[in-house]
Each structure stands twice: as structure tokens, then as C-alpha cells.
C-alpha positions as CSV (number, residue, x, y, z in Angstrom):
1,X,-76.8,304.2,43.5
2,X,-76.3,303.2,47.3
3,X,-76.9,305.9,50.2
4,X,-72.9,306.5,50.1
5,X,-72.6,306.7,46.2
6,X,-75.3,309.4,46.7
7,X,-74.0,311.4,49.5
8,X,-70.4,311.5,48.2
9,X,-72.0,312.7,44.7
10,X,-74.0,315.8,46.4
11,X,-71.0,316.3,48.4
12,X,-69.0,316.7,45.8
13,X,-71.4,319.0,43.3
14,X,-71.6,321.2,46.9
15,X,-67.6,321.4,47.1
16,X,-67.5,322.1,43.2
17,X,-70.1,324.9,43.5
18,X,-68.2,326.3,46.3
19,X,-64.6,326.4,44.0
20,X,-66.5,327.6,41.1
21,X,-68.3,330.5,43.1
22,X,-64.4,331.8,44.5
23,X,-62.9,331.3,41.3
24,X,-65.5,333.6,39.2
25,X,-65.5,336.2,42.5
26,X,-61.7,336.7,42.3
27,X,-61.8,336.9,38.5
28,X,-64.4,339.6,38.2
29,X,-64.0,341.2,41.8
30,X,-60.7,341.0,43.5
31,X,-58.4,341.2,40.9
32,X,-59.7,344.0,39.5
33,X,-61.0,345.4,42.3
34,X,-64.2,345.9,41.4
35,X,-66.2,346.8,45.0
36,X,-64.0,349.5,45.7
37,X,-64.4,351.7,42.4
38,X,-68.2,352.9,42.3
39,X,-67.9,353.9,38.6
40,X,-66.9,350.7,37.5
41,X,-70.9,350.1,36.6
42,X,-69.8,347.2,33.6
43,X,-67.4,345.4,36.1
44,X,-69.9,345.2,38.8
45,X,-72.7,343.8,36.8
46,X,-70.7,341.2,35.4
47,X,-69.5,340.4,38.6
48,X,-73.1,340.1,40.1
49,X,-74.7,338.2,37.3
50,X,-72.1,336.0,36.5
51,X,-70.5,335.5,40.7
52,X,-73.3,336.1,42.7
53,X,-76.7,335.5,40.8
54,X,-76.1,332.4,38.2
55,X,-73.3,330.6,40.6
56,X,-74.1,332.0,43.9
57,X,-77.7,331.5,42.9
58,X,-79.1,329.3,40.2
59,X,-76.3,326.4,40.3
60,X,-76.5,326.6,43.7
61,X,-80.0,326.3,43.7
62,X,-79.6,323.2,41.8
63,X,-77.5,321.9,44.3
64,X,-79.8,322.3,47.3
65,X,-82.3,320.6,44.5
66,X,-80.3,317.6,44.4
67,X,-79.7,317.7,48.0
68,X,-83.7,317.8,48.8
69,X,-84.3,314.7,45.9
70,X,-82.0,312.8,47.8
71,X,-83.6,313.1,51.1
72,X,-80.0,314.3,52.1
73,X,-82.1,317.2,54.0
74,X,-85.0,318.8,54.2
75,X,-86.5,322.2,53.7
76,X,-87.1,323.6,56.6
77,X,-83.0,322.0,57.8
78,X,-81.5,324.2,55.0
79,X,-84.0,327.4,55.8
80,X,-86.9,327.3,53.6
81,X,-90.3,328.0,55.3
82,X,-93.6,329.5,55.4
83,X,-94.1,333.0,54.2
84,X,-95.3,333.8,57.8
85,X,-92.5,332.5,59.3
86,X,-90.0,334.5,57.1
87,X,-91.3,337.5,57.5
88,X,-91.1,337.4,60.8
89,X,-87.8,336.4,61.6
90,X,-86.9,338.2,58.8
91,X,-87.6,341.9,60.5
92,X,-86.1,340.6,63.6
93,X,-83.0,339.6,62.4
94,X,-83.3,343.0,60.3
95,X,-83.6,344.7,63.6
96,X,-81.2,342.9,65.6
97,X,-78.9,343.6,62.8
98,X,-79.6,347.3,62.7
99,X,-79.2,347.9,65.9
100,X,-75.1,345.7,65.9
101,X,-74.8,348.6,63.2
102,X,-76.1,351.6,64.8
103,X,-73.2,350.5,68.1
104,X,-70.5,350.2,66.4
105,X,-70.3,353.6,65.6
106,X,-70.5,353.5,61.4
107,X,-69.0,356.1,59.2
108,X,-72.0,357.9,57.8
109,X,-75.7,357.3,58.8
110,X,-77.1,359.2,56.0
111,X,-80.3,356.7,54.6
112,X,-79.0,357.5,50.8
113,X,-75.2,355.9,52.1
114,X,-76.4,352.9,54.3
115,X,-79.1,352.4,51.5
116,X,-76.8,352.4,48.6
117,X,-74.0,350.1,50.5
118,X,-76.8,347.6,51.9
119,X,-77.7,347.4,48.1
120,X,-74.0,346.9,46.6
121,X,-73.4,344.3,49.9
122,X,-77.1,342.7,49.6
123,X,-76.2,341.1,45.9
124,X,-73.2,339.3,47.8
125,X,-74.6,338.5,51.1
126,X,-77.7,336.4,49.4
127,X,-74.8,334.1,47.3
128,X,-72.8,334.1,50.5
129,X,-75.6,332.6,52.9
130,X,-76.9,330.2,49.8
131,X,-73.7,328.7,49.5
132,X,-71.5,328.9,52.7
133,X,-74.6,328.3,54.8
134,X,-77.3,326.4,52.7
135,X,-75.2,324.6,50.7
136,X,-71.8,324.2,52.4
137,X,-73.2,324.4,56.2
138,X,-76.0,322.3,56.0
139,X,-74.6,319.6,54.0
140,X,-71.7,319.0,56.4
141,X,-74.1,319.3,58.6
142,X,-76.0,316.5,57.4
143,X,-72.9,314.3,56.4
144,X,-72.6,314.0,60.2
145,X,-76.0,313.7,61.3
146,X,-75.2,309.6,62.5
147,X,-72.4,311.5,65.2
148,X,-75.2,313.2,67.0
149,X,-77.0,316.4,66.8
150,X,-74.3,318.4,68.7
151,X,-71.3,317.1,66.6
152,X,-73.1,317.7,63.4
153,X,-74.7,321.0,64.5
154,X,-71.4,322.4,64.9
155,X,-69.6,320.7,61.5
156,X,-72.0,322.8,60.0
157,X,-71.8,325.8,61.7
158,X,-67.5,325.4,61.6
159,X,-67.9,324.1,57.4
160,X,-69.8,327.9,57.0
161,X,-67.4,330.1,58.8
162,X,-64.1,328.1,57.2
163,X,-65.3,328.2,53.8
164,X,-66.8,332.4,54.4
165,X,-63.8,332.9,55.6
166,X,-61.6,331.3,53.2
167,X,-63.6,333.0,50.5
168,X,-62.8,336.4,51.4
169,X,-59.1,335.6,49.6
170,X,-61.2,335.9,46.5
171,X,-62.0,340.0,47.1
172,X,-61.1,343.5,47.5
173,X,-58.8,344.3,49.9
174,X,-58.6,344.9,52.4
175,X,-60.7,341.6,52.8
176,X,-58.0,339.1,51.2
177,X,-55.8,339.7,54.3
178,X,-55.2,337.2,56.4
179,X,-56.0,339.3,59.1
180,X,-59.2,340.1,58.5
181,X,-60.0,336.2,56.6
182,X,-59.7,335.2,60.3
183,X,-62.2,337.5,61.6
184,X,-64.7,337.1,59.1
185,X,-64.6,333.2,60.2
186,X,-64.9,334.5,63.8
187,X,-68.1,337.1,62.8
188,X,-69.4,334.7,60.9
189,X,-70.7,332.6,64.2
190,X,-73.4,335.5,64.8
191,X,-74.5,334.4,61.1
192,X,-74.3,330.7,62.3
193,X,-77.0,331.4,65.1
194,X,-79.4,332.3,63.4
195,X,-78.9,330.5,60.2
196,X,-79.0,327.5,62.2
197,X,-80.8,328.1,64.9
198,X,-83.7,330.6,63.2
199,X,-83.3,328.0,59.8
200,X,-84.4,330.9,57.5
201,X,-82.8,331.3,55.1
202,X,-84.1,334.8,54.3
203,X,-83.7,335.9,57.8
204,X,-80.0,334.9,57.7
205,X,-79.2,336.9,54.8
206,X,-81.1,340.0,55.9
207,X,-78.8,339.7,59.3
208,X,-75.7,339.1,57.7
209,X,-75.8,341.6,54.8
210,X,-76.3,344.0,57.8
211,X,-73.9,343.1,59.6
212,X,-71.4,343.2,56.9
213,X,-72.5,346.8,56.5
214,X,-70.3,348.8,58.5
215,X,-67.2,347.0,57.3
216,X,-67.8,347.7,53.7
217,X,-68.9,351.2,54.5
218,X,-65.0,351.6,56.7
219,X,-63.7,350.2,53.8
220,X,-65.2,352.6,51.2
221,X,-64.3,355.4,53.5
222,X,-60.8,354.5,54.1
223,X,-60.4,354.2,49.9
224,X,-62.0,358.1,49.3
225,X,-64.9,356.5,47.5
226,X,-67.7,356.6,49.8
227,X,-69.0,360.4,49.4
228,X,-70.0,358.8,45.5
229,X,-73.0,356.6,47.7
230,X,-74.5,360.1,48.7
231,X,-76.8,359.5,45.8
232,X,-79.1,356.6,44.6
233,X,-76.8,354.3,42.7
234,X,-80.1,352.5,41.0
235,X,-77.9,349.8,39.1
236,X,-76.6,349.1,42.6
237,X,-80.6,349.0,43.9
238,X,-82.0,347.1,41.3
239,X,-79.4,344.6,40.6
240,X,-79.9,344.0,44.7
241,X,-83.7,343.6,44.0
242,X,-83.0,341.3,40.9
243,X,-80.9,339.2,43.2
244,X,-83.9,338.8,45.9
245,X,-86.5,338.3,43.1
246,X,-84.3,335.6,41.6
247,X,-83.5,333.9,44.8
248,X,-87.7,333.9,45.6
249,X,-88.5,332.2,42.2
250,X,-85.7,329.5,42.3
251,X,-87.0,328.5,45.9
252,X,-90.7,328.2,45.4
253,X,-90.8,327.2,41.4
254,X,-87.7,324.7,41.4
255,X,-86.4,324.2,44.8
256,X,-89.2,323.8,46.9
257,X,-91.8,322.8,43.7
258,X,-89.8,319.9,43.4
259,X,-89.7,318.5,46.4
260,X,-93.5,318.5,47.1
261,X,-94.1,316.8,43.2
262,X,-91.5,314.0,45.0
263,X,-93.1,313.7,48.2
């Protein structure tokens, strides 16, 4: 297979990914609403297991696989790096993050609340960076690499925030309005930076699940339901963990495993 043949293949297993990821989110979240009813336990494990951990997750995973195999990029270009390195960027971005919270004046800052939304928001925001950043960003961004840093740098960043944004048709209102589709491509540049600038991959999700926080905890206060997050919601906690612990094992026993058997 020629270096075309190749790139249009991984291209095309990343755009396929990307369909397959909307298509299961609208399915088992925004057309039944799932995020904004709390009690909806059965829905909103289906919709993480099935959405967010095996497509947002494992195929994806697969996909950044292929891309690594065929030296379309590398590890460190699509945020993978040393447990040093994570951790620090991680509590960084945590605390950069935080802080874009704390200004924006949020609805409740009770621990239990922000705790129990940055759990329910965590188990999206991992299969959002994996895909529209990771596998979506980055590959654009290396489809372009022979136009020049610059020009590809910001294919990738502009690939991210169309298809983040695009993807928000697939939820809960009162994210499938065009209205706010149109800022989430516009936040989504803050995510950008330090996606691509940071390249952590960990560090990226920690800032934008974040800063996604205060708009899903506006939305669950405009729909009555967020007085129900006063308490531990532990399915929400530990499918959020499970997601993490999921995402950890995939990138050191497959993604990153493989790539160092190959090199």
C-alpha cells in the first residue's frame, strides 16, 4: 500500500469513528435526553459504555493505533507522554481550569454538586478530547504537515472545534442549538491550546471537562434537576473513574505497547 493508499485509509477509519461516536450519542443521549434526568441510572450507563467508553474509547483507541503503525504521527504529536510530564500539566490545566470556573460565577459551589457534575461531564469529556482532538485534530493535522507547520497546526486545531462543535447536535438541549453549537466551536480554542500546545492528552481533558463544568451545571439548574447532585451519585463517580482507568490501560498496553514492539 503506497503512503497515499495509507493516509486516505486512516483518514477514513478517523472520519468513520467520528460518525459512529455522533450517531450512538444522539441515540442513547439526545433523543432521549438522557443528561438532563438524573434518575435515568439505566439510560446513562448505556450511553457511557456503549458512546463514550467502547466508541469514544476503545475503537478510537484503535484508530490512534493505526495511526502510530503508520508513522502517520507520533506519540508525543497526539498527547501521549511521560508520567512526569502528565502529571504536571495535568494539575495545571486542572488549576487553570478551576480557576475559568470559579470567575464565571457558577450556580452552586457546593464540593458534593461540582464533584458529582465533574463526574457525569468527565465520562464525556475523555471521548470528546480522544476523538475530536486526538483523533480528528491531530490527523488533520498531520494530513497537512507538507503545507507547513502553521497551516497544519491550525487544520488541526480548526478540524477539533468544527467537528466538537458539530457534535453537540447529537445531545441534550439546550446543546443541539445552533446557537450554542457555534460557541462550543468558539470555546473549544481554549481546549485547542493546550491540546496542541501542552500535547497531553490527559492534561487536555482535565481542562476541558472543567471548563465544560459550569455550562452543564446552568443547564441542570435551568431544568430543576440540579438540587438531585447534592448527594454522591456513585454510578456517576465510578462510571467516571472506569472511564479514566480504561483510557490509562488502552494507552500504555495497546496504544503506546505497540508502537515501541514496532520501533
Amino acid at each position: 500500500m503506497d503512503d497515499r493508499s495509507q493516509i486516505q485509509k486512516v483518514m477514513a477509519l478517523s472520519v468513520s469513528v467520528y460518525l459512529f461516536w455522533f450517531v450512538s450519542t444522539y441515540l442513547l443521549e439526545g433523543r432521549i435526553l438522557t443528561l438532563l434526568r438524573p434518575e435515568a441510572v439505566v439510560d446513562r450507563i448505556a450511553y457511557t459504555v456503549t458512546a463514550n467508553i467502547f466508541v469514544g474509547i476503545i475503537i478510537a483507541a484503535w484508530v490512534l493505533r493505526s495511526y502510530l503503525i503508520s508513522g502517520f504521527v507520533s506519540t508525543e504529536q497526539i498527547g501521549l507522554r511521560s508520567i512526569r510530564y502528565t502529571l504536571t500539566a495535568a494539575v495545571i490545566a486542572g488549576v487553570i481550569g478551576f480557576i475559568l470556573f470559579i470567575i464565571q460565577d457558577p450556580p452552586s459551589l457546593n464540593p458534593i454538586v461540582i464533584m458529582n457534575v465533574y463526574a457525569q461531564v468527565l465520562t464525556v469529556s475523555v471521548a470528546e478530547v480522544v476523538v475530536c482532538w486526538a483523533v480528528i485534530g491531530a490527523g488533520f493535522e498531520s494530513l497537512t504537515r507538507n503545507k507547513g507547520k502553521v497551516i497544519s497546526l491550525l487544520t488541526g486545531i480548526f478540524a477539533a472545534g468544527i467537528s466538537f462543535g458539530l457534535y453537540h447536535f447529537a445531545h441534550s438541549p439546550p446543546f443541539n442549538q445552533i446557537n450554542m453549537v457555534l460557541l462550543m466551536m468558539i470555546v473549544s480554542f481554549a481546549t485547542s491550546i493546550v491540546y496542541f500546545i501542552g500535547r497531553d492528552i490527559y492534561a487536555a481533558i482535565v481542562f476541558h471537562n472543567t471548563l465544560a463544568l459550569f455550562g452543564v451545571m446552568q443547564a441542570l439548574e435551568k431544568s430543576g434537576n440540579l438540587i438531585s447532585f447534592s448527594q454522591p451519585v456513585y454510578p456517576l463517580i465510578a462510571m467516571a473513574l472506569v472511564s479514566i482507568i480504561i483510557l490509562v490501560i488502552f494507552d500504555i498496553l495497546y496504544i503506546r505497547r505497540k508502537r515501541e514492539v514496532i520501533e
